[in-house]
N, C-alpha and C positions, 0 to 999 in steps of 0.2 A: 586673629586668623581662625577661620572654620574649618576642621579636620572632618571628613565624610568617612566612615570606614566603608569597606566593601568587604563583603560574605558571602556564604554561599547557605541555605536553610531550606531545606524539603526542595532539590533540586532548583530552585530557582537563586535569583542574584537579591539581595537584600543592603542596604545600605541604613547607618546611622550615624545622629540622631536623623529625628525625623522622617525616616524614612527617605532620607537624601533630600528633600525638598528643602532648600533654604532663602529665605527672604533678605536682602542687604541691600544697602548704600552703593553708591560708585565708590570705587577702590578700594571695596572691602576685598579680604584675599579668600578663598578657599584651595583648601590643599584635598587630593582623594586618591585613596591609598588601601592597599590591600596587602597583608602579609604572605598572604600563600597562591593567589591568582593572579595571571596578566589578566590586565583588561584593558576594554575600548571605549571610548566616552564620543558621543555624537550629538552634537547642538543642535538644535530647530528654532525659531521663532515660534513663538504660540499666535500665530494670525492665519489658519483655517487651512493653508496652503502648504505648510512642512518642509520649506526651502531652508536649506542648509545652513546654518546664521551663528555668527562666534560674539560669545558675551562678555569677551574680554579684553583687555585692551592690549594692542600689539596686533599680529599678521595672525591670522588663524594659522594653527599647527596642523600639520598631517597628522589622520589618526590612525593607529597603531596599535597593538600590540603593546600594554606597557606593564613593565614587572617594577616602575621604581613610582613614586608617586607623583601627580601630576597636578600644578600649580596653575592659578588663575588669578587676575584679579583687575573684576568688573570695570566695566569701561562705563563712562560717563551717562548719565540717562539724560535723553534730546526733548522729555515732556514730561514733568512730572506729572502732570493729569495723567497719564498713560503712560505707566511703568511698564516697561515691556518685562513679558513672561517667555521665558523659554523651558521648551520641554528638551531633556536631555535623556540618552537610551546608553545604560549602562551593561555592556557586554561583557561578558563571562565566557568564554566557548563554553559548548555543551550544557551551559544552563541556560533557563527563561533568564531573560532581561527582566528592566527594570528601568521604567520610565520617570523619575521623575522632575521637579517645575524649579525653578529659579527664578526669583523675579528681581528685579532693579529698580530702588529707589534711589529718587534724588538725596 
């Protein structure tokens, strides 16, 4: 399991490691979690057009507000030639976000 932290540094939203970007397998888990912030996590497809798109398996969740930490884990890739990337915008009220990439391997 991948633990992401979420921060807050020079007013904007910061995540580690990596900078929140992480690369994995189908049904690898990631967990993201903050001690002292609610936050808001917003999925997209990385394919030019920024529609809405859930990387995980199960219903996509309503996004919210959240003070506990929040569980995923990758849903199946349909091409390994083309692992899909999604970019994810990590909300903080009153601070800059923080965009970053997920991708999914076979």
């Amino acid at each position: 399991m991948t633990r992401i932290n979420i921060g807050i540094d020079n007013n904007g939203v910061v995540c580690s490691p990596n900078g929140g970007h992480f690369r994995g397998g189908e049904g690898a888990q990631i967990v993201w979690e903050s001690p002292h912030n609610p936050f808001t996590l917003h999925f997209a497809l990385v394919s030019g057009k920024g529609h809405p798109s859930w990387p995980f398996k199960g219903s996509p969740q309503p996004v919210f507000q959240r003070t506990k930490p929040f569980e995923g884990t990758l849903a199946e890739c349909q091409d390994e030639n083309h692992p899909p990337a999604y970019k994810y915008t990590v909300v903080v009220d009153g601070y800059v976000p923080l965009d970053p990439i997920i991708i999914v391997d076979k």
